[in-house]
FIFI-676441 format. One line per 4 residues: their letters; for each residue x, y, z of C-alpha. Coordinates in steps of 0.05 Angstrom, whole numbers, plus 5000, padded with zeros to 4 digits. Example, Ala and Ser with C-alpha at 12.3 -4.5 7.8 and 13.67 -1.06 7.14 Angstrom:
BEGIN
AS = 5246:4910:5156  5273:4979:5143
***
This chain:
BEGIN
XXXX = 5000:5000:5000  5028:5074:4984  5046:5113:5038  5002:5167:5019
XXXX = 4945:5115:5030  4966:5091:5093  4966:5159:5118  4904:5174:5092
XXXX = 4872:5113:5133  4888:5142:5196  4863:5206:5176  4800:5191:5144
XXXX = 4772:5128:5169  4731:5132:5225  4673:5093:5268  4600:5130:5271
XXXX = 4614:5132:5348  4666:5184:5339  4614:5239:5315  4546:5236:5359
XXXX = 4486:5267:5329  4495:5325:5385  4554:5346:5350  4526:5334:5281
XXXX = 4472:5387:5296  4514:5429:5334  4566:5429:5269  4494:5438:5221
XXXX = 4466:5488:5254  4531:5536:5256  4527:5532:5176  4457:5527:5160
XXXX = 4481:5470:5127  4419:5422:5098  4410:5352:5082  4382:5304:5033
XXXX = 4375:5231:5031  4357:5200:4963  4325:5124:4967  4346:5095:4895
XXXX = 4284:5040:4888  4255:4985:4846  4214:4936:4869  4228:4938:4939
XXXX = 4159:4945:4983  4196:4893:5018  4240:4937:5054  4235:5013:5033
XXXX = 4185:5027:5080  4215:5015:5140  4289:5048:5115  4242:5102:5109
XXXX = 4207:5101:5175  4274:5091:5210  4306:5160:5180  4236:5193:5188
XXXX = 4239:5177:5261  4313:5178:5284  4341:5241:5238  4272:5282:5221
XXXX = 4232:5281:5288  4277:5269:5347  4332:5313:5308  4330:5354:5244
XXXX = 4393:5319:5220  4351:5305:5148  4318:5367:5113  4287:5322:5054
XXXX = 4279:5248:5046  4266:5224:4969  4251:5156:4951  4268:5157:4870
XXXX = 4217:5095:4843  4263:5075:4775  4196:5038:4747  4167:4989:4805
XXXX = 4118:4939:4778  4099:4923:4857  4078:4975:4912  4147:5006:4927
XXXX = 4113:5075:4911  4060:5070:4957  4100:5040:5024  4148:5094:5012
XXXX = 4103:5146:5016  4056:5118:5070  4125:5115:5104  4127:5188:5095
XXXX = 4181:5195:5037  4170:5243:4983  4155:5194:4926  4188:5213:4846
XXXX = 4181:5167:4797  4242:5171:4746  4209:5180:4681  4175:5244:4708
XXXX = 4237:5277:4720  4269:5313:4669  4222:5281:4616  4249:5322:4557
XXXX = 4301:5262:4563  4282:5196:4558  4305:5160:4623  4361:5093:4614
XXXX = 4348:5042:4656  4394:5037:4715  4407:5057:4780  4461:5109:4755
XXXX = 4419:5132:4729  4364:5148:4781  4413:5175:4824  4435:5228:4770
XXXX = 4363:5248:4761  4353:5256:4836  4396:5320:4835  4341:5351:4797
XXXX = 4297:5332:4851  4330:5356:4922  4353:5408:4937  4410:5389:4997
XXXX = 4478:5419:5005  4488:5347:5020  4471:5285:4982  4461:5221:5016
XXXX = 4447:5158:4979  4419:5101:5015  4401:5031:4977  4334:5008:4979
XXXX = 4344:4944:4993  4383:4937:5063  4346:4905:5115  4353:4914:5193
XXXX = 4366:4984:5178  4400:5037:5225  4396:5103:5221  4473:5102:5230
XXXX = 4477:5089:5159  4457:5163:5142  4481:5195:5209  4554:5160:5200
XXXX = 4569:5179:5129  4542:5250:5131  4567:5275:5192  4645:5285:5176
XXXX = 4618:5327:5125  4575:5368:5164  4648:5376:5216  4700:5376:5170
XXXX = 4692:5424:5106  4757:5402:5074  4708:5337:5067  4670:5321:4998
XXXX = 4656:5250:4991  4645:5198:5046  4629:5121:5036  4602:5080:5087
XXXX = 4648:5023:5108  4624:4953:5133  4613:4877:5138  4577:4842:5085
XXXX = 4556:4771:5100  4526:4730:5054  4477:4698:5113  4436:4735:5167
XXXX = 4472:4750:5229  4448:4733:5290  4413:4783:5325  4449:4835:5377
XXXX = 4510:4822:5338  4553:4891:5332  4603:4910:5284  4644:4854:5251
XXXX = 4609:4806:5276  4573:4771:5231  4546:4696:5266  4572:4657:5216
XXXX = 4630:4639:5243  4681:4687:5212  4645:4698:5143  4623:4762:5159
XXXX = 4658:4797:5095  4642:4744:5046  4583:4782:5011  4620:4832:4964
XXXX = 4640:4782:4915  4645:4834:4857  4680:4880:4904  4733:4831:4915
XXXX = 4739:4800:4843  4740:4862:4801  4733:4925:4832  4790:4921:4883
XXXX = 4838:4896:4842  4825:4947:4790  4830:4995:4843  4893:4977:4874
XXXX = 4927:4968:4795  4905:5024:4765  4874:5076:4822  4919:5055:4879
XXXX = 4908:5122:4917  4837:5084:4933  4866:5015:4955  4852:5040:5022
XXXX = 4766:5036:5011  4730:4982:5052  4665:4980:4999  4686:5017:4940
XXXX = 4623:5000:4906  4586:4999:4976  4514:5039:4956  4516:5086:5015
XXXX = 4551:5147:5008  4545:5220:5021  4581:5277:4977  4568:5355:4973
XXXX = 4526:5379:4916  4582:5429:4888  4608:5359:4876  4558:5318:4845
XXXX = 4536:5364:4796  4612:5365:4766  4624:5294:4756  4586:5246:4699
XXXX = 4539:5186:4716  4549:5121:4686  4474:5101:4678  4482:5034:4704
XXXX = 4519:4988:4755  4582:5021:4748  4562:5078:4778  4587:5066:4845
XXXX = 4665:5062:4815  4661:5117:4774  4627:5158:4818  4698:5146:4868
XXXX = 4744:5154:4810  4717:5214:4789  4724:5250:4861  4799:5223:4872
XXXX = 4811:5265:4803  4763:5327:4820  4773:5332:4895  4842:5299:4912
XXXX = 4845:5235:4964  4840:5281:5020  4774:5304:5004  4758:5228:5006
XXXX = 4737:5189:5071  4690:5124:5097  4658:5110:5166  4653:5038:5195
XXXX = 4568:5041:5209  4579:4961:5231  4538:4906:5193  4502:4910:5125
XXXX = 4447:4857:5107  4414:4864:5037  4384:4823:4983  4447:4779:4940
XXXX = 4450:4772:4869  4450:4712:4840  4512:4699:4790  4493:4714:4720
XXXX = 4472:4784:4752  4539:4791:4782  4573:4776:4722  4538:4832:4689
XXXX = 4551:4875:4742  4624:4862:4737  4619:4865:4663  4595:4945:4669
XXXX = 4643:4959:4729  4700:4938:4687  4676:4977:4621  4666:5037:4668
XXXX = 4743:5034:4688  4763:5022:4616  4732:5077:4593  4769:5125:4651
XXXX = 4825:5086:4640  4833:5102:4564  4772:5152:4534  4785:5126:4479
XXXX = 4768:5057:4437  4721:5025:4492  4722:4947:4492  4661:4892:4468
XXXX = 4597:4921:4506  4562:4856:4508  4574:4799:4558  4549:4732:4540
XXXX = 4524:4679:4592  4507:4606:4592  4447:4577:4619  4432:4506:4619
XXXX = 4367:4483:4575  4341:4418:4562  4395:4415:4498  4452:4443:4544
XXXX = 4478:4498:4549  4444:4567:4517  4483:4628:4501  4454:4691:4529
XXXX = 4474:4757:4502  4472:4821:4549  4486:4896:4531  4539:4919:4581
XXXX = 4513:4993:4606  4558:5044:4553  4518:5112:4570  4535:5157:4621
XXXX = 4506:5220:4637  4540:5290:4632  4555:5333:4699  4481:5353:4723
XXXX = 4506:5429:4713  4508:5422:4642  4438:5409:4642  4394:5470:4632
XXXX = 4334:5450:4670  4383:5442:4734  4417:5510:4731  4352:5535:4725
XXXX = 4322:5502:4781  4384:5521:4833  4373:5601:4809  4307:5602:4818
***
């Protein structure tokens, strides 16, 4: 690991205990500072409303942490719309923003879109789909940038298991006897490596494609989208470049439990995180966007073609209809 990085560990990695939400509001209050936390959703009545319900209650009503909570519906065929909002979210389905522009399937590209929707100094993104959810999620990741204004981009750091810990367990500790980080299978396979080859200033991220993060808006709305899965990497790249490493940090908020992928959707995951580096890598001739997959039939084996995600989406304040929104 590079020096720098090293360095930068014990300088920007912290635990959510080291910031409590008296000193968040303390630190929000003395610069009027507001907040908003964006719910990236399809299909997930599941578990959206009570993400929702949790934030509501710990960081709206007991404290004012969140100014503006935003569940983004990318095109739910179930009732993800209506438990978010009876959960008390503000409810936007994705096609209705910006509709001048047909919308790209994606969860890059729901996020992008959700700039033209809130109106926070600070963007929080919180995945729809985590279950046993704590409010520390939102609190951890937002508050070094509520203290710290040399701050810009914070990631949430933590434990994936691939089986549901026992209850009471804290951070770490999964219950499955020591397989606690055995969930980010991409993260391992692809995105870390590519990382540490080719962006080794971020070797020293826990999740780099973890879907909870928090950045300023004067930073979002300089850096492009990729539409799809790769969003999460190129969203990280992207800040090293704009805002330096030390603008960079993560929080440890403990335990993460979520809905797994099966295979073939990891694949293509993997597929679009690793077109999303080639194209920072080069920006130039971009590699085969198609991935094909095998799934066995009653003849064998059948060939499956997939489109890898190739769009991104430009910096939000190159788009008239969100310049014109912030002046107004």
């Amino acid at each position: 690991m590079l020096e720098e990085v090293e360095h930068w560990l014990t300088r920007r990695s912290w635990s959510v205990a080291d910031r409590p939400l008296d000193r968040l509001m303390v630190a929000k209050a003395a610069r009027g500072t507001t907040v908003s936390v964006v719910l990236p959703a399809l299909n997930e009545e599941e578990t959206v409303g009570e993400i929702v319900s949790v934030i509501r209650r710990e960081l709206m009503e007991r404290v004012r942490l969140v100014d503006e909570l935003v569940v983004v519906d990318s095109g739910s065929t179930d009732r993800t719309a209506a438990v978010a909002a009876a959960a008390g979210a503000r409810v936007e389905h994705r096609d209705a923003i910006l509709p001048r522009l047909p919308a790209l399937p994606g969860k890059g590209e729901v996020l992008w879109r959700s700039l033209l929707v809130t109106s926070g100094d600070i963007v929080c993104f919180v995945d729809a789909d985590l279950r046993r959810f704590s409010a520390d999620f939102v609190s951890g990741i937002v508050g070094p940038l509520l203290t710290d204004q040399d701050l810009q981009f914070v990631k949430a750091m933590y434990d994936r298991p691939l089986h549901q810990p026992a209850a009471g367990r804290g951070p770490g500790q999964s219950g499955q006897g020591g397989q606690g980080g055995q969930g980010g299978r991409v993260t391992e396979l692809v995105a870390r490596p590519l990382l540490n080859l080719h962006w080794p200033r971020l070797a020293g991220f826990v999740q780099p494609l973890g879907g909870e993060y928090a950045a300023r808006r004067s930073l979002l709305e300089r850096l492009p989208f990729p539409v799809g899965y790769g969003v999460e990497l190129g969203l990280l790249v992207d800040a090293l470049h704009t805002a330096g490493l030390d603008a960079l940090g993560q929080v440890d908020v403990g335990v993460r439990i979520h809905r797994h992928q099966d295979e073939r959707a990891l694949g293509r995951m993997a597929a679009a995180i690793y077109r999303t580096a080639q194209l920072r890598l080069s920006r130039a001739h971009l590699v085969r966007p198609e991935l094909t997959q095998f799934e066995r039939g009653e003849n064998g084996f059948v060939p499956r073609t997939h489109a890898v995600d190739t769009e991104e989406r430009p910096p939000v304040r190159e788009i008239a209809e969100y310049t014109a929104g912030r002046a107004a």
